[in-house]
Structures are given as structure tokens and as C-alpha cells.
C-alpha positions in Angstrom: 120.6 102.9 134.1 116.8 102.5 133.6 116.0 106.3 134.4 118.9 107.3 131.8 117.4 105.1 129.0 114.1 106.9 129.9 115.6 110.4 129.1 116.7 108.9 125.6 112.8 110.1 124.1 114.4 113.5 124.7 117.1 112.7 122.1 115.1 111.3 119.8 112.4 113.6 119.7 115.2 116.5 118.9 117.1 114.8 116.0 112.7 114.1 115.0 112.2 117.5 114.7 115.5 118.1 112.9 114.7 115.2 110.6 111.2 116.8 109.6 112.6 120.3 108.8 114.9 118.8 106.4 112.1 117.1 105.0 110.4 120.1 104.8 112.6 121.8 102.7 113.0 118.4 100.7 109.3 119.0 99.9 109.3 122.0 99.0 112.2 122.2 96.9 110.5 118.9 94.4 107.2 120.8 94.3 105.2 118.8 97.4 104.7 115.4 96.1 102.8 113.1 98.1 105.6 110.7 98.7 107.4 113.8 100.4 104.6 114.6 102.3 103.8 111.0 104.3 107.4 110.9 105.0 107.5 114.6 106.8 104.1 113.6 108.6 105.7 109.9 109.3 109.0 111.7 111.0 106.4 114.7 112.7 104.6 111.6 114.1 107.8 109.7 115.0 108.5 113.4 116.9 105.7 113.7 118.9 105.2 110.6 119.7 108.7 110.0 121.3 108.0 113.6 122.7 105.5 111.9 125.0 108.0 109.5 125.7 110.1 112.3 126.7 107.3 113.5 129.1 106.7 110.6 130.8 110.8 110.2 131.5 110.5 113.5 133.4 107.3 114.3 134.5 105.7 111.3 135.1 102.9 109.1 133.8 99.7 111.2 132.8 96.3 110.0 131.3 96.2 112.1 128.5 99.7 112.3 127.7 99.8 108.4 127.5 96.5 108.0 125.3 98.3 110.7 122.7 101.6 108.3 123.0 99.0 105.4 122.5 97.8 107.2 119.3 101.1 108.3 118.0 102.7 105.1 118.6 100.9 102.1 118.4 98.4 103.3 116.0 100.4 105.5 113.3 103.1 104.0 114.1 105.4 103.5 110.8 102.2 104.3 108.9 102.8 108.0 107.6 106.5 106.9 106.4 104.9 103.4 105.1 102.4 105.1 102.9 105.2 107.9 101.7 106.8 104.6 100.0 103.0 103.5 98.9 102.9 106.8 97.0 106.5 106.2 95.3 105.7 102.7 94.5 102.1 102.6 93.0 100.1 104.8 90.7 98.4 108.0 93.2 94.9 106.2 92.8 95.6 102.9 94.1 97.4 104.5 96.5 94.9 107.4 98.0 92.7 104.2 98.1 94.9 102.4 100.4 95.4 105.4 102.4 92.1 105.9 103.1 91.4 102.4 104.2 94.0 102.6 106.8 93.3 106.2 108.2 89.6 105.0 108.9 90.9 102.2 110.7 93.3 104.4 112.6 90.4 107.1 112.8 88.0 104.7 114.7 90.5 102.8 116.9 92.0 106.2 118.0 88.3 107.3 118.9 88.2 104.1 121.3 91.7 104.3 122.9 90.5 108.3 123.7 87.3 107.3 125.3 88.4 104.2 127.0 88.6 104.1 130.7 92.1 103.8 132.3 93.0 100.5 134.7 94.9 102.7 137.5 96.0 99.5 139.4 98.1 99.1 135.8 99.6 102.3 135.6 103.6 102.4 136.4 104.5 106.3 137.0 107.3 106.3 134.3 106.5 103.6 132.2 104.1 103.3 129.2 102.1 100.7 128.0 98.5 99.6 126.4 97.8 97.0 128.9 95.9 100.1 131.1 93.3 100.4 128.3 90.2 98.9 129.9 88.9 98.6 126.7 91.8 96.3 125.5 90.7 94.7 122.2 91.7 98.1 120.6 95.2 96.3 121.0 94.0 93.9 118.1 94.2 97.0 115.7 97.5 97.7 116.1 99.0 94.5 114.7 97.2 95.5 111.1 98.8 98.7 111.2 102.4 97.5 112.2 101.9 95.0 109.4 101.1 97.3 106.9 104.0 99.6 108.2 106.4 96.4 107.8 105.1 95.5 104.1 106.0 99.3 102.9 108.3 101.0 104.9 110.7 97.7 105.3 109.6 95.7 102.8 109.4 98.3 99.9 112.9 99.4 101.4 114.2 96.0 101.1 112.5 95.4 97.8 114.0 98.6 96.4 117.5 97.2 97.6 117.7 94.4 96.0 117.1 96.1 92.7 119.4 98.4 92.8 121.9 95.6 94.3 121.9 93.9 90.5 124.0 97.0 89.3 127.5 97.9 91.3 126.2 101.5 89.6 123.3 101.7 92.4 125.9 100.8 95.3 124.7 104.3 96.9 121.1 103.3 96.3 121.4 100.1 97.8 123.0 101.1 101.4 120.6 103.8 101.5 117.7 101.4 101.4 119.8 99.3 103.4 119.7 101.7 106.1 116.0 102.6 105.9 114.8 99.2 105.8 116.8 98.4 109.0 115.6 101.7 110.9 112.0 101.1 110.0 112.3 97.5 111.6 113.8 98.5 114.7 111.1 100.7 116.0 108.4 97.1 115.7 111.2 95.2 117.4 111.4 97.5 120.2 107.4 98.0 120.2 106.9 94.1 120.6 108.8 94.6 124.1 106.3 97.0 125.2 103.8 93.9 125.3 106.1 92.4 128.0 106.7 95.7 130.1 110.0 96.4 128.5 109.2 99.9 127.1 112.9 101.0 127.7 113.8 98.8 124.6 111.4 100.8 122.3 113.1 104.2 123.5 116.7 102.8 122.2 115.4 101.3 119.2 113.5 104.2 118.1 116.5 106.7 118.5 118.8 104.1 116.5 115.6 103.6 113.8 115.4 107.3 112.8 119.2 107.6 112.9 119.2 104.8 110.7 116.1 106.2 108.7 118.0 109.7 108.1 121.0 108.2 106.9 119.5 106.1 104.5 117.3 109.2 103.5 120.9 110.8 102.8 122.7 108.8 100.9 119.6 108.3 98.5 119.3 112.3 98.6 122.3 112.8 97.3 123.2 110.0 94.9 123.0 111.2 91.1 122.5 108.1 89.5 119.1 107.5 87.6 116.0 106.4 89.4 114.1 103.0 89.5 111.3 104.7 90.9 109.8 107.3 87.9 107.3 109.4 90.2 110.7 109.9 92.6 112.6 111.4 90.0 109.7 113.7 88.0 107.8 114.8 91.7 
């Protein structure tokens, strides 16, 4: 049973790339707004980062492939897609602002998880997790990230749900945040498991986060009815 939940990355990593083409074209089509943008790069780095999952499952555990995972996972995390809802939410100032505080955290916490030595006794051939950093307090960072991730991905989903729960109008609207708040939640549920060794959780509850996610992304898509959210509906 264990091996078969490790070949789930596989999945997940397809319907990813899937996901971000259809993004893609989503981007294109309303003239490459920003909010558009961090959502293709969130669902890119949901993709690759499960693709190292994916790895792992069949090949095996590798330094460099489990520092990338590191990076992808723990670090961006739900970042990209967090600050695609930052950029829908505020004005773009206050927003590239907040941006760049959190990529030069990432930045320089990424720099120290790719030159930090590697505990071998710690290293389980088909499992990831961050307790082989040597240089462990890098684990610290990830918690600010996650949160921020939370605040804006799941908590501007939620937020976005209730309002368009006040109106039976915005029924659409609603589930589709609905969906997105509960897909961007799974993933940190899943992730807090890794601390524990239980990395096999995170593989389920990422491929049921960006079914979620795309579903929610759909029924929003495709509802006509008018937007809270002005930049959404001029960008």
C-alpha cells in the first residue's frame, strides 16, 4: 500500500502540468495580469515540486533531487498561488511590496537548504523529509511562509466566500471559493505530517488539493455573474 501511495506524485504532477497550461491560456486570453501570473507559477511550482516526489517514488532518494523538493515544497510552498490572490485583493503596489519581502526570505533560506550538508544516517531511500538538513534552523523559515500561504490562498478564499455567500446570486462564486480554500488547506495539512515522517499523507493531500484547487478555479471561470473583485474583472 505504502509503495502505491508513493507513485501518487506521478498523478499529481500530470494533472500540475495540465492545470498550468490551462492557466496559461487563461493568461493570455485576459492580457497577463499579475494575479494570472502567480497562479500559473504557484500550479508550475505545485508541478515540479510533486515531480520530485514522483522521482523519489521510483528512483530513489537523491541529494539534489530532495534539496529541489525542499525548495519547491516547503519554501514556495502555497506561495506563488497565495500572492496570485495578494494581487486580486490589494492595489499592485502594496502588493509587489509584499512580494518582494517574501521572495527575499525564500531567496536566502533556499541559498542555505542548497549549501547545507546532508545527515546520511537520516536519509530513508524513498521517503523525503527536512530533518536531513544539517543545518536545521532553515526549518524555522518555513512556518512564515505556510502562514502567509494560509492567510491568502485559504483565507482570501474563504474571505471571498463568505461574500459572495450574502447573495443566492453568487451561489457559483461561493462553491468555487469553497473549493479553493479547502484545496489550498490540504496541502499544509498533509505537509505538517512530514514533520512526523509521514510524507505519504502529503502525496494524497496534494493530489486531492489541486483537484480541489482546479475545480474551484472552474466554476469561478465560468460563472457570468458580476465580480467583487474589480482588478479580476478589468485584467
Amino acid at each position: 500500500m505504502i509503495e502505491f501511495i508513493q507513485k501518487i506524485p506521478i498523478l499529481t504532477t500530470a494533472l500540475s502540468g495540465i492545470f498550468f497550461y490551462i492557466l496559461y491560456q487563461h493568461w493570455v486570453y485576459k492580457q497577463k495580469p499579475s494575479y494570472l501570473f502567480w497562479w500559473m507559477s504557484g500550479v508550475l511550482c505545485y508541478g515540479l515540486g510533486t515531480l520530485t516526489e514522483a522521482f523519489v517514488g521510483i528512483f530513489g532518494w537523491s541529494e539534489p533531487v530532495f534539496k529541489s523538493w525542499y525548495i519547491l515544497g516547503a519554501l514556495l510552498g502555497g506561495f506563488p498561488l497565495a500572492q496570485g490572490s495578494v494581487y486580486l485583493i490589494f492595489k499592485k503596489k502594496t502588493a509587489d511590496w509584499m512580494m518582494y519581502l517574501v521572495v527575499v526570505i525564500i531567496l536566502g533560506a533556499g541559498l542555505v537548504v542548497a549549501f547545507s550538508p546532508i545527515d546520511y544516517t537520516l536519509v530513508e531511500p524513498t521517503r523525503l523529509t527536512g530533518k536531513v538538513l544539517v543545518w536545521s534552523k532553515v526549518r524555522l523559515v518555513t512556518p512564515i511562509v505556510n502562514l502567509y500561504a494560509f492567510v491568502f490562498l485559504v483565507g482570501g478564499a474563504a474571505y471571498s466566500a463568505y461574500r459572495y455567500s450574502k447573495d443566492k446570486i453568487y451561489r457559483a462564486r461561493f462553491l468555487g471559493n469553497v473549493f479553493i480554500a479547502l484545496g489550498g488547506l490540504l496541502p499544509g495539512i498533509g505537509g505538517s505530517f512530514t514533520k512526523f515522517g509521514y510524507t505519504e499523507v502529503l502525496y494524497v493531500t496534494e493530489l486531492i488539493g489541486i483537484i480541489l484547487i482546479y475545480v474551484g478555479y472552474r466554476i469561478i471561470r465560468y460563472d457570468k455573474t458580476i465580480l467583487i473583485y474589480q482588478i479580476q474583472a478589468t485584467g
